[in-house]
Residue frames as a rotation matrix with the C-alpha (Angstrom) as fourth column:
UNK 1
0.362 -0.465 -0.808 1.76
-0.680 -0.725 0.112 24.38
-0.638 0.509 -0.578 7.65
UNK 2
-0.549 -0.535 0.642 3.05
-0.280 0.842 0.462 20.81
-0.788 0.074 -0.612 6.54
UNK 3
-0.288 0.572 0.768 -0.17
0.691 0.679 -0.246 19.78
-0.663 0.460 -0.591 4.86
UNK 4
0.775 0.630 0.050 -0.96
0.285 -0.277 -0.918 22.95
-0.564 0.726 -0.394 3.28
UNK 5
-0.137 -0.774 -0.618 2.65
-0.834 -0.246 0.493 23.09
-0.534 0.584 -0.612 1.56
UNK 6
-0.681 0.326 0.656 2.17
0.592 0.772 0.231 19.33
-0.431 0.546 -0.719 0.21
UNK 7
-0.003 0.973 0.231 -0.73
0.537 0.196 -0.820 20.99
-0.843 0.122 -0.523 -1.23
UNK 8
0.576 -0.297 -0.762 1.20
-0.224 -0.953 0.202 24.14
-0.786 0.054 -0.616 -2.56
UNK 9
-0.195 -0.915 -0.354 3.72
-0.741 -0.099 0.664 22.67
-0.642 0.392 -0.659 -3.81
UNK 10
-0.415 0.134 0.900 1.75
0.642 0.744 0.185 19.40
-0.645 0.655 -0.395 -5.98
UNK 11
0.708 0.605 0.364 -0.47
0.612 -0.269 -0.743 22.10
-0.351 0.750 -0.561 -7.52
UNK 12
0.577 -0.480 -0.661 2.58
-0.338 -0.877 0.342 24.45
-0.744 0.026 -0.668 -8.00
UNK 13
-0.448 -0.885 0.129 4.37
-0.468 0.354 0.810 22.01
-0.762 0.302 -0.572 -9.93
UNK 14
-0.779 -0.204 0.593 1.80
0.359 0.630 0.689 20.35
-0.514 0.749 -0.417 -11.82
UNK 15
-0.917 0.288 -0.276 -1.09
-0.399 -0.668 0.628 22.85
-0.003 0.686 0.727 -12.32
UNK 16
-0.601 0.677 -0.425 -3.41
0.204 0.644 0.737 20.55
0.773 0.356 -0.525 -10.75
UNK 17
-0.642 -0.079 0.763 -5.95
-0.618 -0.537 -0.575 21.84
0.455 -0.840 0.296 -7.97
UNK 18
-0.088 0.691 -0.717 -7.86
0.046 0.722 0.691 18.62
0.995 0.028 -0.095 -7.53
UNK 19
0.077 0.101 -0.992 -6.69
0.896 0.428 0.113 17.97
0.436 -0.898 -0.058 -3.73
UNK 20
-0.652 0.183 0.736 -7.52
-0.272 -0.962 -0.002 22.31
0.708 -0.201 0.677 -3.09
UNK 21
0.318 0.531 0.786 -10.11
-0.532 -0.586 0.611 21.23
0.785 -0.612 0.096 -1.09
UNK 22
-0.129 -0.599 -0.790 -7.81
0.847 0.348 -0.402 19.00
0.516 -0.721 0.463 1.79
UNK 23
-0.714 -0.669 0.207 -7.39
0.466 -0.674 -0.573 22.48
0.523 -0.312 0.793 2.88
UNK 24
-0.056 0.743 0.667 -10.63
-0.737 -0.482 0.474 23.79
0.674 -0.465 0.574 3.32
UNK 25
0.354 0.223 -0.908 -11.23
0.259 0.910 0.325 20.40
0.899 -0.350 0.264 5.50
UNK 26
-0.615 -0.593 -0.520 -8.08
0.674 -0.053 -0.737 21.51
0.409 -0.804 0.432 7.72
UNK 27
-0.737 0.154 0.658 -9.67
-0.270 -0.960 -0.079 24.61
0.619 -0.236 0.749 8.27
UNK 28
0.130 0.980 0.147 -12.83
-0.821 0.023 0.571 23.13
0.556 -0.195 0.808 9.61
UNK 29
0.153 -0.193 -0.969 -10.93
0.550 0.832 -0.079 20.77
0.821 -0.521 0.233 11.60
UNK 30
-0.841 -0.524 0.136 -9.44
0.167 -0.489 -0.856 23.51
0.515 -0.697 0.498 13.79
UNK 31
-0.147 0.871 0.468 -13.12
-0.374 -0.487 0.789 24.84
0.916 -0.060 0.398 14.00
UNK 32
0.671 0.525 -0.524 -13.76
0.113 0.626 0.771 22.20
0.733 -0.577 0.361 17.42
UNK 33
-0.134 -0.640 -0.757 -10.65
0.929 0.186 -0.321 22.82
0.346 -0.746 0.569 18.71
UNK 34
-0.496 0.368 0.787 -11.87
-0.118 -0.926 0.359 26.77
0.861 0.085 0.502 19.03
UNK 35
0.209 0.978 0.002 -14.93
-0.255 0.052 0.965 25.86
0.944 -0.202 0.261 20.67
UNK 36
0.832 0.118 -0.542 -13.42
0.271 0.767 0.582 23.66
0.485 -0.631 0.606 23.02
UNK 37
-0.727 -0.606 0.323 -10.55
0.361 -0.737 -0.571 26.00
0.584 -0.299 0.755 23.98
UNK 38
-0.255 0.732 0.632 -13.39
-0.660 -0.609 0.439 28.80
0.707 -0.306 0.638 24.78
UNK 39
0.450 0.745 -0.493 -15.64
-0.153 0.608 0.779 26.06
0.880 -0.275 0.388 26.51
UNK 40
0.153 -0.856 -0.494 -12.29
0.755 0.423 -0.500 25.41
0.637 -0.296 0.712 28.66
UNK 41
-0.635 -0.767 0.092 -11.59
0.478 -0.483 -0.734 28.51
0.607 -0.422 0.673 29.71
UNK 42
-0.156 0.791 0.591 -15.27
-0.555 -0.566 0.610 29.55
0.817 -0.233 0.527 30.48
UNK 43
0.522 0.331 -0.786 -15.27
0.318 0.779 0.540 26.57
0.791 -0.532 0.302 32.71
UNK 44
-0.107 -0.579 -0.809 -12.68
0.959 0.153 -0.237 27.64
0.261 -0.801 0.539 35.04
UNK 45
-0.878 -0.024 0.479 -14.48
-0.205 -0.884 -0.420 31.24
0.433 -0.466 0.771 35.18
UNK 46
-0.628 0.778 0.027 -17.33
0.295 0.270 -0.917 31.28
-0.721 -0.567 -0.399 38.12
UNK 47
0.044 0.927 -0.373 -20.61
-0.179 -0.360 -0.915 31.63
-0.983 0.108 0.150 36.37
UNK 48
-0.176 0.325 -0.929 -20.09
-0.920 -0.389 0.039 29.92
-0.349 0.862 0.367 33.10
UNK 49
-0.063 0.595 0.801 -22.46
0.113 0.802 -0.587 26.90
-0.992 0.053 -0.118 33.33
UNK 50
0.793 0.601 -0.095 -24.48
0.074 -0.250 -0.965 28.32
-0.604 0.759 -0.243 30.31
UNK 51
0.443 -0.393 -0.806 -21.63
-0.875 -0.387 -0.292 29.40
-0.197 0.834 -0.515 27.94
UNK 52
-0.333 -0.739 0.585 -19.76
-0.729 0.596 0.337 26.27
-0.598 -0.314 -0.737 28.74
UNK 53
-0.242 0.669 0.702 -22.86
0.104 0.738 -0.667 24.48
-0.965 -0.089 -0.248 27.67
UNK 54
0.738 0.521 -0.429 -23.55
-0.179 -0.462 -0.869 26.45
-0.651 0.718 -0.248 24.62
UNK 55
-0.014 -0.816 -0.577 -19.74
-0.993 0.077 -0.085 26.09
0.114 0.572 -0.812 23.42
UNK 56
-0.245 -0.069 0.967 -20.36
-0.559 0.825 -0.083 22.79
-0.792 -0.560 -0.241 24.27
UNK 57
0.201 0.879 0.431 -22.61
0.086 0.423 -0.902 21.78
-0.976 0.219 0.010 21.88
UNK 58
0.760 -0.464 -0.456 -21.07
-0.649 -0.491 -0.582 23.92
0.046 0.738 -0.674 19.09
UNK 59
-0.280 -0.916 0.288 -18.38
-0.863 0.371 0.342 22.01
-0.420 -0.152 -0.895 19.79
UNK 60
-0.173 0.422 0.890 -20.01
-0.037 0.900 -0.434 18.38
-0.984 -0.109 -0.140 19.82
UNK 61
0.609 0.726 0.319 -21.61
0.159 0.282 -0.946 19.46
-0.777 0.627 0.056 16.27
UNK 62
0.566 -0.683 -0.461 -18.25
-0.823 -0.443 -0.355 20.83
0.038 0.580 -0.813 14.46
UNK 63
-0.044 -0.804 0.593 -16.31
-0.678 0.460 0.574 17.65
-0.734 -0.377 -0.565 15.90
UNK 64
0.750 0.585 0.307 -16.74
-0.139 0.594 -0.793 15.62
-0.646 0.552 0.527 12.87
UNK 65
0.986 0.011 -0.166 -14.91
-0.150 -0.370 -0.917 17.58
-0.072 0.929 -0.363 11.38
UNK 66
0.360 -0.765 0.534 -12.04
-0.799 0.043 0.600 16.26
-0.482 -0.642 -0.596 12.40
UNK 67
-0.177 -0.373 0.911 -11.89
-0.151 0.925 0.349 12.86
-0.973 -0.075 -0.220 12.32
UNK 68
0.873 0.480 -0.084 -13.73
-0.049 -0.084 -0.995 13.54
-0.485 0.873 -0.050 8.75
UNK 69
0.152 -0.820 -0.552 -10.28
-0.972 -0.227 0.068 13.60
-0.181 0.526 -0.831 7.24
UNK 70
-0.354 -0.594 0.722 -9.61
-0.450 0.785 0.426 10.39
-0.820 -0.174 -0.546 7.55
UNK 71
0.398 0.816 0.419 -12.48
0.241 0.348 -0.906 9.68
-0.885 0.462 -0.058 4.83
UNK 72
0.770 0.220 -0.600 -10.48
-0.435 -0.508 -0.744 11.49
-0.468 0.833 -0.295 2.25
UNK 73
-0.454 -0.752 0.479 -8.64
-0.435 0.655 0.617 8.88
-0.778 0.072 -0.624 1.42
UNK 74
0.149 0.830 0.538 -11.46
0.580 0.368 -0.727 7.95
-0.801 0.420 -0.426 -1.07
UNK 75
0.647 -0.014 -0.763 -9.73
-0.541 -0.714 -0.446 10.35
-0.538 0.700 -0.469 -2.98
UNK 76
-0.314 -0.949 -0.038 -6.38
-0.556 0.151 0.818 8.79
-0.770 0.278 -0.575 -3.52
UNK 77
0.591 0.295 0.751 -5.96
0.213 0.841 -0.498 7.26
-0.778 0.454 0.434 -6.87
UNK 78
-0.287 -0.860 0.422 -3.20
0.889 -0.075 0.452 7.02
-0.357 0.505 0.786 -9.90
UNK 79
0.883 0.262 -0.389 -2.59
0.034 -0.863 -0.504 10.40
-0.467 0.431 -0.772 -11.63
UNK 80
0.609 -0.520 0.599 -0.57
0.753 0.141 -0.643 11.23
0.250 0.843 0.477 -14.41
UNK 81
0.525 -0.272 0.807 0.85
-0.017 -0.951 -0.310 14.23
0.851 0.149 -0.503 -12.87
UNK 82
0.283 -0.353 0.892 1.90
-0.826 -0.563 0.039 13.10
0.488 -0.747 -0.451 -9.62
UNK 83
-0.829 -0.334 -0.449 3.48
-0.176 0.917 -0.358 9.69
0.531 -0.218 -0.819 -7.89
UNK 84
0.154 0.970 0.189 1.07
-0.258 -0.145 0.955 8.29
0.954 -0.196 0.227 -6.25
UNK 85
-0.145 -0.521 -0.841 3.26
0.903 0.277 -0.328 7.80
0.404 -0.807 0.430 -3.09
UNK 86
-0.826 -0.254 0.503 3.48
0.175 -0.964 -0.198 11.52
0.535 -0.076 0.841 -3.14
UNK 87
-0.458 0.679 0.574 -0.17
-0.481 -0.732 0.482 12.14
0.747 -0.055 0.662 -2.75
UNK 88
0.527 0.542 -0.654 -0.98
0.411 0.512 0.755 9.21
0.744 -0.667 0.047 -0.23
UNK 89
-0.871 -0.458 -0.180 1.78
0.457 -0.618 -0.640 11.43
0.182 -0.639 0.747 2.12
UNK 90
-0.855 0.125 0.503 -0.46
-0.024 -0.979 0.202 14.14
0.517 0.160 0.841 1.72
UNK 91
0.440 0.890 0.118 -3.90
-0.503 0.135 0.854 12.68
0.744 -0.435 0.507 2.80
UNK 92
0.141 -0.078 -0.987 -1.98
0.813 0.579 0.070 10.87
0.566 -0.812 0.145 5.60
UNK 93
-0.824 -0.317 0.469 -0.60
-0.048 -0.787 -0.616 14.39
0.564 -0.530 0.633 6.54
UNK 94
-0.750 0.657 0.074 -4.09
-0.337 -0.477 0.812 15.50
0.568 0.584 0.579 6.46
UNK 95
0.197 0.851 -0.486 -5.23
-0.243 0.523 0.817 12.79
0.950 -0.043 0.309 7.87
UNK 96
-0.022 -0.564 -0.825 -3.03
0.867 0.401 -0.297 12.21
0.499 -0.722 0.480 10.86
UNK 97
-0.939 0.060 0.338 -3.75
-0.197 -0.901 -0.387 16.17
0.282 -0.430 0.858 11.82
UNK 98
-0.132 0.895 0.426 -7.14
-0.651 -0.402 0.644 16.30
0.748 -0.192 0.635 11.52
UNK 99
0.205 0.485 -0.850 -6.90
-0.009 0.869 0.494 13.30
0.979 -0.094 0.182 13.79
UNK 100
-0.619 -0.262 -0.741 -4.99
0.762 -0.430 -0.484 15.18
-0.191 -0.864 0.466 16.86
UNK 101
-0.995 -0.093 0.032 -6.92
0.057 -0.815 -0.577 17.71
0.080 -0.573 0.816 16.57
UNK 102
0.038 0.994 0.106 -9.70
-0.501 -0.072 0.862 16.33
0.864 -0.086 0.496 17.15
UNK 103
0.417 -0.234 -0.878 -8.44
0.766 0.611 0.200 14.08
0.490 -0.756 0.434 20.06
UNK 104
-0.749 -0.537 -0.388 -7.13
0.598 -0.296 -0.745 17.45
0.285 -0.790 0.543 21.61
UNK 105
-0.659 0.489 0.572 -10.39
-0.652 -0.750 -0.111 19.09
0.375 -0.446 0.813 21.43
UNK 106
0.380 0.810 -0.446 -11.81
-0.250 0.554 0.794 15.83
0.891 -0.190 0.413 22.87
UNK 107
-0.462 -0.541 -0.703 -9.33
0.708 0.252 -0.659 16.05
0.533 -0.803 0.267 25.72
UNK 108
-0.757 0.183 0.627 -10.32
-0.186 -0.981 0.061 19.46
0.626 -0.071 0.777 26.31
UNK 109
-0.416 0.905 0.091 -13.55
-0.788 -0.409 0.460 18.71
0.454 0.120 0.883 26.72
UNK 110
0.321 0.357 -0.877 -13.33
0.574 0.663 0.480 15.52
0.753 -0.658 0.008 29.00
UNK 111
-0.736 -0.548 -0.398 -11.55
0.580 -0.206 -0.788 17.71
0.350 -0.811 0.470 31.51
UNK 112
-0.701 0.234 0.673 -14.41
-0.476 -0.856 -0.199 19.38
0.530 -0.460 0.712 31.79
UNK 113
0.302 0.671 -0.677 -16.62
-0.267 0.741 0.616 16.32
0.915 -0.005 0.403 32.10
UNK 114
-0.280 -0.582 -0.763 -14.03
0.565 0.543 -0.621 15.03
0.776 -0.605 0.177 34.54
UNK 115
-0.900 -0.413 0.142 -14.76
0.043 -0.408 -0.912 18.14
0.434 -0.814 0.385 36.71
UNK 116
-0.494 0.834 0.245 -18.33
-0.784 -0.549 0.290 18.41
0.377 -0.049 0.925 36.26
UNK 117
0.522 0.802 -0.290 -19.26
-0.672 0.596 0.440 14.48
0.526 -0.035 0.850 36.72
UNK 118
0.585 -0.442 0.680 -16.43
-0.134 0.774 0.619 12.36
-0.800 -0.453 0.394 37.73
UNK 119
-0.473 -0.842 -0.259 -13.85
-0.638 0.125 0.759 10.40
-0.607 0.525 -0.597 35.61
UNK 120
-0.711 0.433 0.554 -15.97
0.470 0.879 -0.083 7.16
-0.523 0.201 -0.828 35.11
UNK 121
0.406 0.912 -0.063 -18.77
0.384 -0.232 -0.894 9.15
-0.829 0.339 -0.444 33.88
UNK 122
0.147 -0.618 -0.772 -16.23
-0.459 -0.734 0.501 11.00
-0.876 0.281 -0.391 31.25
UNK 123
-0.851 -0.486 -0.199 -15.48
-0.484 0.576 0.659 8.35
-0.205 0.657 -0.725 29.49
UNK 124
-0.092 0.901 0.423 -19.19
0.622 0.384 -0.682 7.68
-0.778 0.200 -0.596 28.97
UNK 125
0.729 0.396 -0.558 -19.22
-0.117 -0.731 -0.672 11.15
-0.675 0.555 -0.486 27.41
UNK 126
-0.452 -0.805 -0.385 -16.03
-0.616 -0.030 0.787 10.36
-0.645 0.593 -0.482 25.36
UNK 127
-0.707 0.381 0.596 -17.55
0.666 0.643 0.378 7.03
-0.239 0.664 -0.709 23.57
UNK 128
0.045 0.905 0.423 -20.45
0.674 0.285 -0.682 8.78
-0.738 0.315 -0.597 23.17
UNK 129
0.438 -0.376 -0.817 -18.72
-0.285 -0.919 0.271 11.73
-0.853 0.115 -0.510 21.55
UNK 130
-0.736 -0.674 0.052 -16.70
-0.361 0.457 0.813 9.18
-0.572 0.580 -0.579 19.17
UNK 131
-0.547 0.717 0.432 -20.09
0.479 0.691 -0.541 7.64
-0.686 -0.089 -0.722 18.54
UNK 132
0.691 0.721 -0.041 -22.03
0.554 -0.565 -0.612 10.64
-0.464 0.400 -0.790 17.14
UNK 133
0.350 -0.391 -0.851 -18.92
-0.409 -0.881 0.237 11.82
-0.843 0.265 -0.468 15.43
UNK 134
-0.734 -0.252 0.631 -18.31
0.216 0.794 0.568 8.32
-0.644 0.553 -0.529 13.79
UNK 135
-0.413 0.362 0.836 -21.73
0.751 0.654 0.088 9.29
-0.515 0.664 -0.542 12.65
UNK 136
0.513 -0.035 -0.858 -21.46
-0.042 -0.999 0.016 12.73
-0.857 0.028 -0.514 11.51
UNK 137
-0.284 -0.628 -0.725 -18.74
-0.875 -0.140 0.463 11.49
-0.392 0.766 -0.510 9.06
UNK 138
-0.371 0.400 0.838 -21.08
0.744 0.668 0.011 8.88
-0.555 0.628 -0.546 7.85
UNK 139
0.570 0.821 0.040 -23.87
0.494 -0.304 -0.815 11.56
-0.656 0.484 -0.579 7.36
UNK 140
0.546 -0.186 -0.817 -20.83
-0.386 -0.921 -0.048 13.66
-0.744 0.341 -0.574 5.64
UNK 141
-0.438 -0.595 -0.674 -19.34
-0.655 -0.303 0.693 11.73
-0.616 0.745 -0.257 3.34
UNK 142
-0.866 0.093 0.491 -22.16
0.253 0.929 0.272 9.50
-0.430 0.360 -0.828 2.11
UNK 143
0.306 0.952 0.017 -24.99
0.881 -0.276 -0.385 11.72
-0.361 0.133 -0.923 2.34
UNK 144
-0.315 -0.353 0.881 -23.11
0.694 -0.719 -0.040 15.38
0.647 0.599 0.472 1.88
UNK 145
0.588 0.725 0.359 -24.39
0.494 -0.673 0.550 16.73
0.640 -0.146 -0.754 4.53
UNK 146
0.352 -0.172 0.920 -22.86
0.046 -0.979 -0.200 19.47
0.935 0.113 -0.336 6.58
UNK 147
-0.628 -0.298 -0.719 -21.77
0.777 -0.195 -0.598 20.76
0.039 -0.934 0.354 10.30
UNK 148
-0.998 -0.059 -0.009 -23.74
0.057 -0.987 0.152 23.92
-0.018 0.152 0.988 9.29
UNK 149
-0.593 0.761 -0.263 -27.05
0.465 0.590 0.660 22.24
0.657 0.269 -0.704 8.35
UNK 150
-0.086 0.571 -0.816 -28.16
0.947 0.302 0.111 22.10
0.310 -0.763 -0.567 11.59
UNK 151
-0.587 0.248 -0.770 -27.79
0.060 -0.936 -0.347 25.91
-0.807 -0.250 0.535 11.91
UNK 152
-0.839 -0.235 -0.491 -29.08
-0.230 -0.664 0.711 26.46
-0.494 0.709 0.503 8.66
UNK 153
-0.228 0.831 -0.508 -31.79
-0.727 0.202 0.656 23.60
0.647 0.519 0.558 7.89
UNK 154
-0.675 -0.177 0.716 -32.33
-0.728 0.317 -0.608 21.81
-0.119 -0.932 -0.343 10.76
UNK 155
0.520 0.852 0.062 -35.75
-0.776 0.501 -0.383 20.85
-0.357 0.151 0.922 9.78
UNK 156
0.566 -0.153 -0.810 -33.86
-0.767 0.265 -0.585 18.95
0.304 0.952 0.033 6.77
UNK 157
-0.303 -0.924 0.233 -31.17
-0.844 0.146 -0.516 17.36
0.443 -0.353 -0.824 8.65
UNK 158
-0.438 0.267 0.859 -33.72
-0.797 0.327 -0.508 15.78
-0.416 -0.907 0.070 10.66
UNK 159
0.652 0.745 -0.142 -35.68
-0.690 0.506 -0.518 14.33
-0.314 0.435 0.844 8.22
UNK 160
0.695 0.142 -0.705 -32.24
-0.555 0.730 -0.399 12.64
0.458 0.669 0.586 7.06
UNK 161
-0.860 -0.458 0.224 -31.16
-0.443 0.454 -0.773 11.51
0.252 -0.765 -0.593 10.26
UNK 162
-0.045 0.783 0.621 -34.85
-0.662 0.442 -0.605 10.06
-0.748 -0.439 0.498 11.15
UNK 163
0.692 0.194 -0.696 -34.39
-0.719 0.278 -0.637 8.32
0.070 0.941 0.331 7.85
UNK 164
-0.203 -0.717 -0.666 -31.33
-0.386 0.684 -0.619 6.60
0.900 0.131 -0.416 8.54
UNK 165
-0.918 -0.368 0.149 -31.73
-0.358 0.607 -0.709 5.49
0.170 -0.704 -0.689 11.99
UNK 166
0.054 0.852 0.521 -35.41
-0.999 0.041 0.036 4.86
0.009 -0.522 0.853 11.78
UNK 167
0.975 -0.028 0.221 -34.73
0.045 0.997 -0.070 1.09
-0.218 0.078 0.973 10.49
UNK 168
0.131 -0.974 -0.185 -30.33
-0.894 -0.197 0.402 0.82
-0.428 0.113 -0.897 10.71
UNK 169
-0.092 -0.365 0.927 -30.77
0.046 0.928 0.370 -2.88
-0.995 0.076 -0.069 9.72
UNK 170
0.664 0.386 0.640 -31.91
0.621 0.192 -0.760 -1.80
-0.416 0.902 -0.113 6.17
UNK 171
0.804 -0.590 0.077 -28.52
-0.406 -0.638 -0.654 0.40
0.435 0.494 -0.753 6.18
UNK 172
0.745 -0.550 -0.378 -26.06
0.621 0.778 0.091 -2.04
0.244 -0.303 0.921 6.15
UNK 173
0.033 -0.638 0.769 -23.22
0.509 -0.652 -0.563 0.66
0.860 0.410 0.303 5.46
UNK 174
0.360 0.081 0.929 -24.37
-0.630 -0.713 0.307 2.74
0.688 -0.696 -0.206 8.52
UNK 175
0.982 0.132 0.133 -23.99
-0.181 0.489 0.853 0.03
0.047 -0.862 0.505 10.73
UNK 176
0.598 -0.802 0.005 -20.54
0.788 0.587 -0.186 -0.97
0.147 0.115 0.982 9.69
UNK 177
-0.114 -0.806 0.580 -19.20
0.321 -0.583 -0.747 2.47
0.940 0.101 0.325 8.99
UNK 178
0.430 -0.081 0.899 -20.29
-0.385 -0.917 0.102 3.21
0.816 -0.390 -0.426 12.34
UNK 179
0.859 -0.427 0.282 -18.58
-0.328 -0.037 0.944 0.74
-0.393 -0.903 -0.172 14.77
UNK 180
0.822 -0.370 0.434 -15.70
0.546 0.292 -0.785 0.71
0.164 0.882 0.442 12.80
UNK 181
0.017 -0.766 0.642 -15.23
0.324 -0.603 -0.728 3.74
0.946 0.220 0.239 12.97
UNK 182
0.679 0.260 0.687 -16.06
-0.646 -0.233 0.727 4.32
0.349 -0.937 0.010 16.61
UNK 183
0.906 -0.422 -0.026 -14.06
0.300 0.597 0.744 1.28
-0.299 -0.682 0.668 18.05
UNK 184
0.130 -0.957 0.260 -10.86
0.987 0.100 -0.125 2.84
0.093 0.273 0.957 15.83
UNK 185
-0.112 -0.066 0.992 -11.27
-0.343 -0.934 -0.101 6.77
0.933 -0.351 0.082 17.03
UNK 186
0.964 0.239 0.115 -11.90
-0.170 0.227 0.959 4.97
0.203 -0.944 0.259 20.66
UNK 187
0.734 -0.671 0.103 -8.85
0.665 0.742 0.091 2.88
-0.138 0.002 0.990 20.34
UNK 188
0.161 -0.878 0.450 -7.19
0.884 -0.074 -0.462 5.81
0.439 0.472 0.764 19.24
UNK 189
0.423 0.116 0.898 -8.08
-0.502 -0.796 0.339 8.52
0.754 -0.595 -0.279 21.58
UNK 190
0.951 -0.046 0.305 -6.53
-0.279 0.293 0.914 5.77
-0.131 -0.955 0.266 24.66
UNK 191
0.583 -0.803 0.125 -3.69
0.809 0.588 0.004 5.27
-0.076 0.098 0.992 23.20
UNK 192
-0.081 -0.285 0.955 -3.13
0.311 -0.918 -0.247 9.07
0.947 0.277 0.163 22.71
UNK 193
0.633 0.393 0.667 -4.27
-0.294 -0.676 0.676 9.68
0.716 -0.624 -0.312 26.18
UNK 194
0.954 -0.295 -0.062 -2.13
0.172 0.365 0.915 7.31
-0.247 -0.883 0.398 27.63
UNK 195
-0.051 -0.996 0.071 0.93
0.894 -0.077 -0.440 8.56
0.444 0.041 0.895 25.94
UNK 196
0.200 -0.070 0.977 -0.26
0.074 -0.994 -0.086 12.06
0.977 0.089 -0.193 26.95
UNK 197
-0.496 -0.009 -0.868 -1.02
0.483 0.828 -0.285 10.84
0.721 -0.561 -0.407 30.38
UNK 198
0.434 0.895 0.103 -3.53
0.543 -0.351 0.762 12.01
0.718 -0.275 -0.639 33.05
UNK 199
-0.010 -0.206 -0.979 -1.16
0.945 -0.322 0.058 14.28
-0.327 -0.924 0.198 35.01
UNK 200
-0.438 -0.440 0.784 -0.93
0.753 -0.656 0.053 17.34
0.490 0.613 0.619 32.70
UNK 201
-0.910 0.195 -0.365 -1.49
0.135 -0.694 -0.707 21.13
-0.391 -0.693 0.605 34.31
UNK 202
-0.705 0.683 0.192 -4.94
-0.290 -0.524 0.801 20.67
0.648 0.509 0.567 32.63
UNK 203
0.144 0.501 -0.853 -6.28
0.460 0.730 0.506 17.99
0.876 -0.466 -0.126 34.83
UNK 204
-0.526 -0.072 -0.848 -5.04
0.841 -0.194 -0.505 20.40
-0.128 -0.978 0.162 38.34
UNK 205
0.936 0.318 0.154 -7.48
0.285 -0.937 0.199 23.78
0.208 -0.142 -0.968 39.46
């Protein structure tokens, strides 16, 4: 409600809908935490291997969207209509949500790891989760490409995901933007977990 007033209230005042689409973003941040809610609760009914799995995935391929905020900083820049304190608030809002809620639908979703493999193995699936989401919000704000894609053009997608990783040393950019970001959504998901800490009534049957 925070971030879309900041939004409300710069265009309300100056008539300016440049940072209109912050919002749509939020929206499509929540989108993983859905999945991974569902995914959650199917786990703890008997017989939902399969749905678990299916929201799984759905999950795995929306989670981008999340941490994807953080990218829209690339927006910030002087305007004549607004401080420019004002609007770096905003994309931190913006950015500091989309960033719990993706770290709560990536709790979520170790607890099920946790029950299904172990702990130690969890935290395989966590990096690798940070990993392919680090590079989701490469493929989304360098290339443009989607969460939807893959439902929609898969074929396509592939062709520019076999493109980038076929040779990564001729994409400098990929390589950086992706342990970068991966070692700082890592770093930040343990530092959230340990304030949250590993007793919570999610972690007991």
């Amino acid at each position: 409600m925070l971030c879309v007033a900041t939004v409300a209230f710069r265009r309300d005042r100056t008539g300016d809908p440049f940072y209109d689409f912050l919002v749509w973003n939020l929206v499509l941040a929540w989108v993983p935490v859905g999945f991974a809610v569902l995914a959650y609760a199917a786990k703890r009914r008997a017989g939902g291997a399969l749905v678990t799995t299916v929201l799984g995935v759905l999950w795995l391929l929306f989670f981008p969207n999340a941490p994807y905020l953080l990218t829209d900083f690339i927006h910030l820049h002087e305007s004549p209509v607004t401080p420019l304190w004002y609007d770096a608030l905003m994309l931190a809002a913006f950015a500091w949500t989309g960033l719990l809620l993706g770290f709560a639908s990536l709790y979520l979703m170790q607890m099920i790891w946790v029950r299904a493999v172990g702990s130690a193995v969890s935290w395989l699936g966590v990096v690798a989760a940070l990993g392919l989401a680090s590079f989701g919000v490469y493929l989304g704000r360098f290339l443009r490409v989607n969460s939807w894609d893959a439902l929609v053009r898969p074929r396509g997608l592939g062709d520019v995901i076999r493109t980038e990783v076929e040779n990564p040393l001729q994409h400098p950019r990929l390589v950086v933007s992706l342990l970068a970001l991966t070692a700082a959504l890592t770093i930040g998901y343990l530092i959230v977990y340990g304030a949250v800490g590993t007793d919570l009534e999610l972690e007991r049957e």
